[in-house]
C-alpha positions in Angstrom: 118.0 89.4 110.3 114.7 89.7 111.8 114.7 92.7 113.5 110.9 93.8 114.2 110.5 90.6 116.1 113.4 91.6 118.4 112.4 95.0 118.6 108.5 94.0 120.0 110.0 91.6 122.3 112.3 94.8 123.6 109.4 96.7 123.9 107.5 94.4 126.0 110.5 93.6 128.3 110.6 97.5 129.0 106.5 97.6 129.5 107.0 94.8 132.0 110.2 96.3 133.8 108.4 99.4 133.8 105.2 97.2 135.5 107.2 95.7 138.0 108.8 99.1 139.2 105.4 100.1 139.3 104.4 97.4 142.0 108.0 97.3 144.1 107.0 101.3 144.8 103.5 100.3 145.7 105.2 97.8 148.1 107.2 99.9 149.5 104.9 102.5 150.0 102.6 100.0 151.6 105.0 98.7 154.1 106.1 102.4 155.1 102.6 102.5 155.8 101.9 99.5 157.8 105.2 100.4 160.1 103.5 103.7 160.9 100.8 102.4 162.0 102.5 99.6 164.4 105.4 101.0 165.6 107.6 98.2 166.0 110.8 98.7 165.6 111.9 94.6 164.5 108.9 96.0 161.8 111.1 98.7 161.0 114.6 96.8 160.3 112.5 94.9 158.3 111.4 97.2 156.2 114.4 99.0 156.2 116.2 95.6 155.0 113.5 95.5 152.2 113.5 99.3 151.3 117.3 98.6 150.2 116.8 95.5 148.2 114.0 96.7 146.5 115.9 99.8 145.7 118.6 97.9 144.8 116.3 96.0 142.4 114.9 98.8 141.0 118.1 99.9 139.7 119.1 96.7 138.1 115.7 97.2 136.7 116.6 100.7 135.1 119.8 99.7 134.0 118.1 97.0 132.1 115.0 99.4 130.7 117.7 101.9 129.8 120.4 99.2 128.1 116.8 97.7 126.1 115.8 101.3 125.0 119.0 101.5 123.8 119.3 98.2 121.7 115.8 99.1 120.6 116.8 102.5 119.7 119.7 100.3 117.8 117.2 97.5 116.1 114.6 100.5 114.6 118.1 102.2 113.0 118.8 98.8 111.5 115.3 98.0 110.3 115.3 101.5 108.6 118.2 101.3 106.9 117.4 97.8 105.6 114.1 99.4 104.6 116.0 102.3 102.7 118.3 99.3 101.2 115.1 97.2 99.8 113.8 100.7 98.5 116.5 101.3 96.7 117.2 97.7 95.4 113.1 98.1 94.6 113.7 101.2 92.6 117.2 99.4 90.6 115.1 96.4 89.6 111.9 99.4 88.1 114.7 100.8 86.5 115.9 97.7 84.9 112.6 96.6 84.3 112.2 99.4 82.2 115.1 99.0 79.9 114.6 95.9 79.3 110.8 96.4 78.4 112.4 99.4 76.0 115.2 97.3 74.8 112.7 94.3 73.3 110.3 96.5 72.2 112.9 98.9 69.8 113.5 96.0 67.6 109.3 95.5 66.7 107.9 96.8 63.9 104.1 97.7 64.0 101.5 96.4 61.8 101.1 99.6 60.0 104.9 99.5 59.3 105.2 95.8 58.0 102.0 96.4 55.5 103.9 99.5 54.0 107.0 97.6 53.9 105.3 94.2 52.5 103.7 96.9 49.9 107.3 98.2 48.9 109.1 95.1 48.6 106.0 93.2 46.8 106.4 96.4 44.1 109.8 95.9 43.5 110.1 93.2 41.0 112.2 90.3 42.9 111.5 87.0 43.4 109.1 85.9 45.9 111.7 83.5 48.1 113.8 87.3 48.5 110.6 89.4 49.3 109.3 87.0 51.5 112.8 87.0 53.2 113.1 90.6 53.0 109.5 91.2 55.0 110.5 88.5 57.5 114.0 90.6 58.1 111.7 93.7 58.4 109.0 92.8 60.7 111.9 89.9 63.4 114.6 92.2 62.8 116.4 89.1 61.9 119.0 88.3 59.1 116.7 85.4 56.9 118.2 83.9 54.0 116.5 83.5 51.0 118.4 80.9 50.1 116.6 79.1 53.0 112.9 80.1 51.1 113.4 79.3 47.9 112.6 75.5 48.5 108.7 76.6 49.6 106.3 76.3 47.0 103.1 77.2 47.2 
């Protein structure tokens, strides 16, 4: 759901309701005007027929700022709980992230710990096809068969 959209669009509905209230009043005010100033009374049913629809259009109008202030009011609660939701999922994902990184990087050995090893396996006295399997084991963290080595010459 795309709610920011909807919620600018409700905002500018209510700036232009807001406008045109504005410029009915001015009307109105206008024509009060003009029939004191002419004194006629056909003038004045006129007005009078006027005054009502406008008024009557203004509160249509209201009703309408008021119902999109409301479902605006509604839209902003959604787009902040959808924004608290993506946070959330954001933070899940970091957390994730971070095991995983910790999870693949438990099983390496650094280079300072595969020379020692390589050091004690080449000391014990074994052939070469085990100690090479041996330091392979040690620095993958993988079962390697010597067996699988002694066919290498060198």
């Amino acid at each position: 759901m795309n709610t920011q959209p909807q919620l600018i669009k409700h905002y500018i509905q209510v700036a232009s309701l807001v406008a045109m209230n504005r410029e009915l009043q001015a009307q109105i005010q206008q024509l009060k005007d003009e029939f004191l100033n002419q004194k006629n009374s056909h003038l004045e049913n006129d007005l009078n027929l006027f005054i009502q629809q406008t008024e009557k259009k203004i509160k249509q109008l209201e009703a309408e700022a008021a119902q999109l202030t409301e479902e605006n009011k509604d839209l902003y609660q959604q787009l902040w709980n959808q924004g608290k939701e993506l946070e959330s999922c954001y933070q899940e994902v970091r957390h994730t992230n971070r095991e995983l990184c910790q999870a693949l990087n438990s099983n390496q050995v650094s280079y300072s710990q595969a020379i020692a090893s390589a050091k004690k396996i080449l000391c014990d006295d074994q052939p070469s096809s085990e100690a090479l399997a041996r330091l392979l084991q040690v620095i993958y963290g993988q079962d390697v068969s010597a067996i699988a080595l002694e066919g290498l010459r060198r």
